[in-house]
C-alpha positions as CSV (number, residue, x, y, z in Angstrom):
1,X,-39.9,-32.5,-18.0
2,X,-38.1,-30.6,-20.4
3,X,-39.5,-32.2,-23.3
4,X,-43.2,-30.3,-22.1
5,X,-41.6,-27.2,-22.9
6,X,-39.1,-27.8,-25.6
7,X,-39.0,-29.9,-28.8
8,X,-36.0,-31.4,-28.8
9,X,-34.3,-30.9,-25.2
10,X,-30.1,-31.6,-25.4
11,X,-28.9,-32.0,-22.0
12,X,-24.8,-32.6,-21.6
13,X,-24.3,-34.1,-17.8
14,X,-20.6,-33.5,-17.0
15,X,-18.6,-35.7,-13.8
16,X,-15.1,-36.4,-13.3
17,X,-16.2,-39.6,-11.5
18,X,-16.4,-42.8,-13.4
19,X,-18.8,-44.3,-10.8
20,X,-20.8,-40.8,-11.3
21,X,-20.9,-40.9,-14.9
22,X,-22.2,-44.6,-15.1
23,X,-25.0,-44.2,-12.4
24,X,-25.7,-40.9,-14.6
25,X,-25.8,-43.1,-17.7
26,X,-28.1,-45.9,-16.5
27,X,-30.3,-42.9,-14.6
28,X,-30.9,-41.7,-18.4
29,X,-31.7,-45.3,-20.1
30,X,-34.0,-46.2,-17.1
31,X,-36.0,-43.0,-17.4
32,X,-36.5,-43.4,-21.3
33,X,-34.0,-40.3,-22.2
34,X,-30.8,-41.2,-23.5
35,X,-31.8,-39.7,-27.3
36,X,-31.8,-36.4,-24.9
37,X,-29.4,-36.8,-22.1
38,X,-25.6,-37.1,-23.2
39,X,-23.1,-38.5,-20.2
40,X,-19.6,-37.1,-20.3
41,X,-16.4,-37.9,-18.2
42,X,-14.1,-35.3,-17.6
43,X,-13.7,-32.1,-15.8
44,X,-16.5,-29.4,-16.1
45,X,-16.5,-28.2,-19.4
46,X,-13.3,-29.9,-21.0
47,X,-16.2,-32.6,-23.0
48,X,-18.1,-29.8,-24.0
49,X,-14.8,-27.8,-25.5
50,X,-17.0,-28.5,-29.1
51,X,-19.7,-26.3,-28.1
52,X,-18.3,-22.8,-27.4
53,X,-21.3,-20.0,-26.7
54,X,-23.8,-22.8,-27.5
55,X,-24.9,-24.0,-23.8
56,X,-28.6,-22.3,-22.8
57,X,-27.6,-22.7,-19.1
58,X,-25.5,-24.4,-16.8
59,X,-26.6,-25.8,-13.8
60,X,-23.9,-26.8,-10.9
61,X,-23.4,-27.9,-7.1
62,X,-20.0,-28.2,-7.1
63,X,-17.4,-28.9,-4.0
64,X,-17.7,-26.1,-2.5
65,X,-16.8,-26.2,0.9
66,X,-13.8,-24.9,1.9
67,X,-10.7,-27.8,2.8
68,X,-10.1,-26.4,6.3
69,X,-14.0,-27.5,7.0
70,X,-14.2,-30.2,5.7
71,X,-13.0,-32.5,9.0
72,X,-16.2,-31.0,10.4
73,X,-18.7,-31.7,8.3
74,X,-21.5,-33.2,9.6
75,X,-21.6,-37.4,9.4
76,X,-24.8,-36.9,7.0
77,X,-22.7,-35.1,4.7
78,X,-19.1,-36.3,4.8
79,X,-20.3,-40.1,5.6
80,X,-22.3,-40.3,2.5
81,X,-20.6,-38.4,-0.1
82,X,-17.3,-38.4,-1.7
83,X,-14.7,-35.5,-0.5
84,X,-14.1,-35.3,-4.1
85,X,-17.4,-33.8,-4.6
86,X,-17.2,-31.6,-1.5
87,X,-13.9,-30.3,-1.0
88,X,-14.1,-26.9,-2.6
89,X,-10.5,-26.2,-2.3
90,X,-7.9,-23.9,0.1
91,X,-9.1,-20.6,1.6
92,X,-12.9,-19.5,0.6
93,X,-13.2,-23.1,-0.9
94,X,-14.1,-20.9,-4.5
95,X,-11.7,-23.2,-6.5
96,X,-14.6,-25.3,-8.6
97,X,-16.8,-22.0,-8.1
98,X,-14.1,-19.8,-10.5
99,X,-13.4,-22.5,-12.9
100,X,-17.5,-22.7,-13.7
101,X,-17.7,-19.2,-13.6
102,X,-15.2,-18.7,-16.1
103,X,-16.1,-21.2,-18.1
104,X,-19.6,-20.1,-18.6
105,X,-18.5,-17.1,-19.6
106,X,-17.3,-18.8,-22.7
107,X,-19.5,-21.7,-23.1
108,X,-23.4,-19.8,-22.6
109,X,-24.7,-18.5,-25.5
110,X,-26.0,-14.9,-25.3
111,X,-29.3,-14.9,-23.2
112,X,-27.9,-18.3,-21.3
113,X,-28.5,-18.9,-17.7
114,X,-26.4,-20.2,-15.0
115,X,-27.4,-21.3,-11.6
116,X,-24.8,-22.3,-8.9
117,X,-25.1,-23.7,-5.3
118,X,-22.7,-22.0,-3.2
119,X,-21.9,-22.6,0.8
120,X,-23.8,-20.0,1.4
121,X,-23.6,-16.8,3.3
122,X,-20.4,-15.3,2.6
123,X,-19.6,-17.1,-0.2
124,X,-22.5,-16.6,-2.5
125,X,-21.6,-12.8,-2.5
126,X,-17.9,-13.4,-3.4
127,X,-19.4,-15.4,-6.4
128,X,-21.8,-12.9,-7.0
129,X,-18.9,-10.1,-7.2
130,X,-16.8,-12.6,-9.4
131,X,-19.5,-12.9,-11.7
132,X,-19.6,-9.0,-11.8
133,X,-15.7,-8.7,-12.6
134,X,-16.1,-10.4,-15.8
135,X,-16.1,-8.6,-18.8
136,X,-16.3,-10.2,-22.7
137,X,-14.1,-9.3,-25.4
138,X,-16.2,-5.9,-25.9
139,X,-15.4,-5.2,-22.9
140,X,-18.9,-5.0,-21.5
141,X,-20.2,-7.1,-18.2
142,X,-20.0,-11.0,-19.3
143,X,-23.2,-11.4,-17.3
144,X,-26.3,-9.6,-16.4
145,X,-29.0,-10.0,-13.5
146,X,-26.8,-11.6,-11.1
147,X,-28.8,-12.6,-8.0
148,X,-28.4,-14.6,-4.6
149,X,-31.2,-16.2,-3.7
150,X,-32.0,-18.0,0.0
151,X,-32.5,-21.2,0.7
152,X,-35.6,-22.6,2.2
153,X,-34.0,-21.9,5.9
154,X,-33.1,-18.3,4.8
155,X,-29.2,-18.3,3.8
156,X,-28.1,-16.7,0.8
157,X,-26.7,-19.8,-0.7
158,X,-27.9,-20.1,-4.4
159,X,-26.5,-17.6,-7.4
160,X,-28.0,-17.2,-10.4
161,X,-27.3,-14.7,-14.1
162,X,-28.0,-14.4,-17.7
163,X,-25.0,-14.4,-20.1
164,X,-25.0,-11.4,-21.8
165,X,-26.1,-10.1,-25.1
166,X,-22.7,-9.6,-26.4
């Protein structure tokens, strides 16, 4: 789909997961875009440390749920997923949250977008507010037009900003 609107579309998929990075892999080469798609093991933006300020936008689910939840998670959810990929860490479970937040700050380019699914509620405004708190080495906000956005049942549980100019 990106290919409609841009030329020459470079998409880096990141997972820590060798099981996720090979279905990622064979996802690419069975839909015809493995010039366009580039698979990476590691954690979040470690295989991308050779593109600083280059990334258009980031796009994330992370674990996000915090630890003390996560024995009652629904079977849908827990049954069917790894914890790895849920488990968002002690307290507000904003351990993977931070580290993307923080790394986007220095991987976007200026103008770049990021787009993060949160637990909702509660949590989307504490990322919203840590998104606020960063500043760049000017010293001005790191991002602009941060937003929570609802879900299609109405919960504030998606957050979205632009990396700023400078």
């Amino acid at each position: 789909m990106l290919q409609q609107h841009i030329s020459h579309p470079q998409v880096w998929a990141v997972d820590i997961s060798p099981t996720a990075v090979a279905y990622a892999t064979a996802n690419a080469a069975a839909c015809g875009v493995q010039q366009a798609v580039h698979v990476a093991q590691g954690s979040w933006f470690e295989p991308l440390q050779h593109l600083p300020r280059q990334l258009s936008g980031v796009l994330s689910n992370p674990p996000y749920i915090p630890h003390d939840d996560m024995s009652g998670l629904q079977v849908e959810v827990g049954g069917h997923e790894p914890w790895s990929a849920l488990d968002g860490g002690p307290g507000n479970g904003l351990g993977s949250l931070q580290v993307i937040c923080e790394g986007a700050r220095d991987m976007l380019a200026p103008g770049g977008f990021l787009a993060l699914e949160t637990a909702g509620n509660e949590q989307a405004y504490l990322v919203q507010q840590l998104l606020h708190q960063f500043v760049t080495l000017s010293h001005v906000p790191a991002f602009t037009d941060v937003k929570v956005h609802d879900d299609c049942y109405g919960i504030p549980r998606f957050v979205s900003a632009t990396r700023s100019q400078q």
